[in-house]
Structures are given as structure tokens and as C-alpha cells.
C-alpha positions, 0 to 999 in steps of 0.5 A, a space after each residue: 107113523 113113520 119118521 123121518 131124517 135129514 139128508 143134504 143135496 149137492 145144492 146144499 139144501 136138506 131132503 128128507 128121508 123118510 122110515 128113518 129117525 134122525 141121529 140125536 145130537 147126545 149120540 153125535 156128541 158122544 161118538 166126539 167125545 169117543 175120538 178124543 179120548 178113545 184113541 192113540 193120540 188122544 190118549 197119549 195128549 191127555 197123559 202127557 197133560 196130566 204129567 205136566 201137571 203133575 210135575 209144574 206142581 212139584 216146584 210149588 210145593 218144594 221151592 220158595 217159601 211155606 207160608 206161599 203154598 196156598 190151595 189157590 196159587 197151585 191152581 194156577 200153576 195146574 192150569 197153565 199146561 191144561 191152557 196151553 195144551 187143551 186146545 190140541 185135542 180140540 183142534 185134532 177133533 177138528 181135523 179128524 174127519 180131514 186128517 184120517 180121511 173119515 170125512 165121507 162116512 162121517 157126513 154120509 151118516 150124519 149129512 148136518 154138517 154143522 151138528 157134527 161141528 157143534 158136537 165137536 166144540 162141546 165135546 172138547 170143551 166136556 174134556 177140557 172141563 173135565 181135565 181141568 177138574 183133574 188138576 184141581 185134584 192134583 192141586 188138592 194133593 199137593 196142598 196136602 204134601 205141602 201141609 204134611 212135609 212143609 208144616 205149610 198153613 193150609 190156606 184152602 180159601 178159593 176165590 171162586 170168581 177168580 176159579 170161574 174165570 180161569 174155566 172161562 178162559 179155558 173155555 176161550 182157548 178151547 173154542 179158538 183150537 176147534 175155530 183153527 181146526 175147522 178152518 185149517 182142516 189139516 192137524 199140523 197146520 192148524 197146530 203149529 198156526 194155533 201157537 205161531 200165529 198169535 205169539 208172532 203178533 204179540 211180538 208185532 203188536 209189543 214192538 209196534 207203538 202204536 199197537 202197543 197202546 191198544 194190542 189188548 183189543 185185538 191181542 188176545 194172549 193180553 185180553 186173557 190176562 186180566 182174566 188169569 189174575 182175576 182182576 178183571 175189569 169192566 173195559 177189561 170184558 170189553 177188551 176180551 169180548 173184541 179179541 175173542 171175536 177176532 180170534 175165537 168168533 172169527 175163525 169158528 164162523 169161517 171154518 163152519 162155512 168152510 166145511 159146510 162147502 166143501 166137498 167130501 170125497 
């Protein structure tokens, strides 16, 4: 019996191709995961990220006072270069196939375009997830200096509610880079517009009265916030589930449609 692949007219519309089987999506993922860990400025990205980590630690565990130094506030201070810097390698894998001119070899040996987008946001997210693992880690150890060299107490209690939603607002992050690549489809544009874009509308919508009074349901730096602190409410899910339509939703759907239109030459 024969199988069969999927290939994509000029029209849109996917024929068939029969005596070959179609790319599987745990190999598409893998190839993304692959271009952004396995090259120069993935590399370089992901060491700089862990480097920052590292030394945000330092002060929390050198500075202010020992009876402070906890398992849980080191956590927060580790993940503050992994949500601020993550996002970068999902909006270069993004862009990779626009940036390195890699379009048509991608989407001549794959031509579901919206697989390979998806492949994309997962892959970024496995990294992150993973990278932010590793600042648990580096958090772990400098609870451990702080133990040995502050006589610190030791605290090791995790709130796990408030763990998980850190990870959800990495996770969040995450996808709004990959939704700026995809849309972009140009890797300083989308990186400068990923960190210009919502700060000068923070600033519009904190000067602004009348902004300000409802700036978190649509600003999501301040839907975020709840989420960081782990005091989230239930208007406060609200707020988040509005702005990470306008910010996360919104851009991911309009790149996809993007893409799946655009001609690769």
C-alpha cells in the first residue's frame, strides 16, 4: 500500500502526493528546537541569559539581610532575565525562515505552513521551560551559599501555585515573541517592536486618566503582574485572558494568515 503526503498549490489548496509519507510533526519540532539551540545566535542568547541569571543572584544572596534569603524569592529574582530575555529566541525562530532566506527549502519540504508555525511556538516554549528549570537550579545553589556563607535559615518552602504561575507567565511572553516574529517577519523589527511597543503604551495608558483606571485590561505588563506576585484574583484571570488576546491571540492569528499568504521566493 502506498502512502501519501501533503503538498500546497499556488491556490492555497493541499494535493496529494502519493509514494511518500508525510513529515511528522515530533521531526518538525525537533528541526526547530534544533535552530534554536544549535546555532550562533541561539547559543550566544541562551549563555547570555544564563549569565544574567547567574549573577542577578549574587546580590540576593550577598546583600540585605540573611533571615530574607529564601528558596522563593531567588526564584523570582532568576526569572526575571528568563522573561524578559526568552522571548528573543522565539521571535528569531520565527523569523528564520524570512531573515536567513531558508523560506522556500523550509516550505518546499514541508508545504503545511501552519505545522511548521506551530512546531515554532512549541519548540520556544520547550526552551524556555527548559531554560527556566535551569534557573531553578541556580536558584537551589545560591540558597545553598546562602545557608553555608550567611548562616541564612534555609527557607526551602515553594508556593507551588505561585511556581506555576510564573511558568504561565513565561509561557505568555513566549508565545506574544513568536506571535511578533511571525507577524514581523523581520528579526530586529520584531525585536525592537516586541520591547518598544508595549513600554511606550504603558506609558500612554499610566499618563492617560482614563486609561489608566482600566490599563490592565488591555496592558499586559500590568495583567502580568498579579500573575508574578501570585496574587491573582479571579477578575484579575479576566484581565489576563483580555490582554493576552490583544497582545498574544491577536498577533500569533494575524502572522499565521500572514504567512500562510505570503509568497516564498
Amino acid at each position: 500500500m502506498s502512502t501519501t503526503a501533503v503538498g500546497q498549490t499556488s491556490a492555497g489548496q493541499f494535493r496529494t502526493i502519493r509514494g511518500q509519507a508525510p513529515v511528522p510533526f515530533s521531526r518538525l519540532l525537533q528541526v526547530e528546537i534544533r535552530k534554536q539551540v544549535d546555532t550562533r545566535s541561539g547559543r550566544a542568547l541562551l549563555v547570555v541569559i544564563a549569565a544574567l541569571t547567574a549573577l542577578i543572584l549574587i546580590p540576593g544572596v550577598v546583600v540585605g539581610r540573611a533571615d530574607d534569603v529564601t528558596f522563593r524569592s531567588l526564584i523570582g529574582l532568576a526569572s526575571s532575565p528568563q522573561l524578559m530575555l526568552l522571548p528573543v529566541i522565539g521571535i528569531l525562530a520565527a523569523t528564520s525562515e524570512w531573515s536567513q532566506r531558508t523560506g522556500l527549502v523550509t516550505f518546499a519540504l514541508e508545504p503545511r505552513r501552519h505545522l511548521v508555525i506551530l512546531a515554532k511556538l512549541a519548540g520556544a516554549l520547550l526552551v524556555g521551560i527548559a531554560s527556566f528549570l535551569v534557573a531553578i537550579g541556580f536558584a537551589a545553589v545560591a540558597q545553598v551559599a546562602a545557608t553555608i556563607f550567611r548562616d541564612s535559615p534555609g527557607d526551602w518552602a515553594i508556593v507551588w501555585s505561585a511556581l506555576g504561575q510564573t511558568f504561565l507567565a513565561l509561557v505568555i511572553m513566549i508565545a506574544q515573541g513568536v506571535g511578533f516574529g511571525i507577524l514581523l517577519q523581520n528579526s530586529a523589527v520584531a525585536i525592537v517592536t516586541f520591547f518598544v511597543l508595549p513600554t511606550l503604551f504603558s506609558i500612554v495608558t499610566s499618563v492617560v486618566s482614563f486609561l489608566s483606571s482600566t490599563a490592565a485590561w488591555y496592558d499586559l505588563s500590568v495583567a502580568t503582574s498579579p500573575l508574578l506576585s501570585g496574587d491573582i484574583n479571579g477578575e484579575g484571570w479576566a484581565k489576563l485572558a483580555v490582554a493576552s488576546l490583544i497582545w498574544v491571540v491577536a498577533p500569533l492569528g494575524a502572522g499565521l494568515v500572514r504567512v500562510l499568504r505570503r509568497e516564498v521566493k
